[in-house]
C-alpha positions as CSV (number, residue, x, y, z in Angstrom):
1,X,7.1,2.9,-8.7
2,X,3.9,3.3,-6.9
3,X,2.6,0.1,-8.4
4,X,4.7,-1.2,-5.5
5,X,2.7,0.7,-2.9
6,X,-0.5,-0.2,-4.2
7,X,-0.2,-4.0,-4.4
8,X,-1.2,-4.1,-1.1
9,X,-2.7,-3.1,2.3
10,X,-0.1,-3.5,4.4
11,X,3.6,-1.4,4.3
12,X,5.4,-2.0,0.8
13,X,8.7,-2.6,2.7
14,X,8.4,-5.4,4.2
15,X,7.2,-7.5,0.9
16,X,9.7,-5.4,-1.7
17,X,11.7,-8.1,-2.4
18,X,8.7,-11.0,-2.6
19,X,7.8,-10.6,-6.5
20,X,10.9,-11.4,-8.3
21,X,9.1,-10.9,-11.7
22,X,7.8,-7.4,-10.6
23,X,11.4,-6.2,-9.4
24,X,12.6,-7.8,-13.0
25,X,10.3,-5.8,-14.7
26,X,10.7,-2.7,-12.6
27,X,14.3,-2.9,-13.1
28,X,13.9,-3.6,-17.3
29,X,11.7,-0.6,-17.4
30,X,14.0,2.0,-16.1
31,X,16.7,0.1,-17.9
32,X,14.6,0.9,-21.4
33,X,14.0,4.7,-20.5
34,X,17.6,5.2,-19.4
35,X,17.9,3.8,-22.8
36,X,15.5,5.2,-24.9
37,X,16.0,9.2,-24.0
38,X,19.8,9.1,-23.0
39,X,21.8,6.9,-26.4
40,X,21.6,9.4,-28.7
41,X,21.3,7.2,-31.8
42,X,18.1,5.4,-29.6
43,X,16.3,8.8,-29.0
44,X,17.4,10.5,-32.1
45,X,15.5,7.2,-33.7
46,X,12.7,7.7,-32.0
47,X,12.4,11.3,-31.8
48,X,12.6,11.9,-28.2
49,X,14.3,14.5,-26.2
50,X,16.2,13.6,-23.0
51,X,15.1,15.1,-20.0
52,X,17.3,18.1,-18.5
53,X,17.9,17.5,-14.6
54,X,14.8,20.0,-13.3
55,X,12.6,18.0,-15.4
56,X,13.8,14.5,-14.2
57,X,14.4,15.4,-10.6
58,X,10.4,17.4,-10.7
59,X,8.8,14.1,-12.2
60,X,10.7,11.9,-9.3
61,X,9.8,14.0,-7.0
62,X,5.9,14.0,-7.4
63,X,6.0,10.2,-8.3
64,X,7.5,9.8,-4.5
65,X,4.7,12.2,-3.1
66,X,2.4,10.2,-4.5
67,X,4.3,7.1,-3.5
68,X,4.3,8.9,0.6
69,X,0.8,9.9,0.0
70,X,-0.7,6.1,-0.4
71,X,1.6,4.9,2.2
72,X,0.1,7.7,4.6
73,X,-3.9,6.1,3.2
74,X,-3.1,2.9,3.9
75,X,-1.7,3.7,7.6
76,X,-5.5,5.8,7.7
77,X,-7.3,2.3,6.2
78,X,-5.4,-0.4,8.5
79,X,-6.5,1.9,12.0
80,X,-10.3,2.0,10.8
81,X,-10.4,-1.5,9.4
82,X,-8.6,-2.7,12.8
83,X,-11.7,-0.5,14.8
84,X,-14.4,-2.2,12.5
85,X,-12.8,-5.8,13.1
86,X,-12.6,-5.1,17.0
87,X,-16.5,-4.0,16.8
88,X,-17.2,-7.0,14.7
89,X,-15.5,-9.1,17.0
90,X,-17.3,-8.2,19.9
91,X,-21.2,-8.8,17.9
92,X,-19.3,-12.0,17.1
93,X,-18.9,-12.9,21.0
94,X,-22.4,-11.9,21.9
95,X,-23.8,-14.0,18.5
96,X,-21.9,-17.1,19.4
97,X,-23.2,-17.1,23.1
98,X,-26.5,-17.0,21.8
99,X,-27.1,-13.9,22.8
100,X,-28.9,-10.4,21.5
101,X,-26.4,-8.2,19.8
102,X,-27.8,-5.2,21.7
103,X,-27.6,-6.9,24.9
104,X,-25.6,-4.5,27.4
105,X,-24.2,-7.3,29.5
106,X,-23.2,-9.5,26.7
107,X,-21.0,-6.5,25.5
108,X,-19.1,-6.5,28.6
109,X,-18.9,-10.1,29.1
110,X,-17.6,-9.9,25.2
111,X,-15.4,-6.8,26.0
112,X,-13.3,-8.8,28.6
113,X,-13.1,-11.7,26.5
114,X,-11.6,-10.1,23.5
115,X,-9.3,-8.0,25.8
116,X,-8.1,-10.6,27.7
117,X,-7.3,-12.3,24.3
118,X,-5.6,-9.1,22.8
């Protein structure tokens, strides 16, 4: 599950239904646990034990923290990246008018510029 959350930067929501071979997967996955501990000729086969309710419900419950927990990063990530691209935006204006990137002036003349483009 937090495969999905990781895959990229931006909120999982908006792309969940994009990789049909990932939601395939996903779906044959927990298809083949349901499976695996919950027949009881499959588990008694393989030697597992199903999982009583406190232990299923426990196991969901930190696989969504850490599902929440990423999701809360990434908001974190996208506000500094968007700060860095603003300040390299603004050495990018002063640079392409030939100018000094520590020139004063040139950061206000690049200041309007990229806020009168935002």
């Amino acid at each position: 599950l937090t495969l999905l959350s990781f895959r990229m930067d931006g909120c999982f929501w908006e792309h969940l239904f994009t990789n049909k071979f990932y939601l395939g997967f996903l779906v044959f996955n927990l298809t083949m646990l349901t499976v695996f501990l919950y027949v009881p000729s499959v588990s008694n086969l393989l030697g597992l034990a199903p999982l009583t309710s406190v232990r299923l419900f426990t196991s969901l419950f930190f696989a969504f923290v850490l599902f929440g927990l990423n999701e809360c990063v990434k908001i974190l990530y996208r506000m500094e990246m968007e700060k860095q691209n603003k300040e390299l935006g603004r050495i990018a204006v002063r640079w392409g008018r030939g100018l000094d990137a520590s020139d004063e002036e040139a950061e206000k003349r690049g200041q309007r510029f990229i806020d009168s483009k935002v």
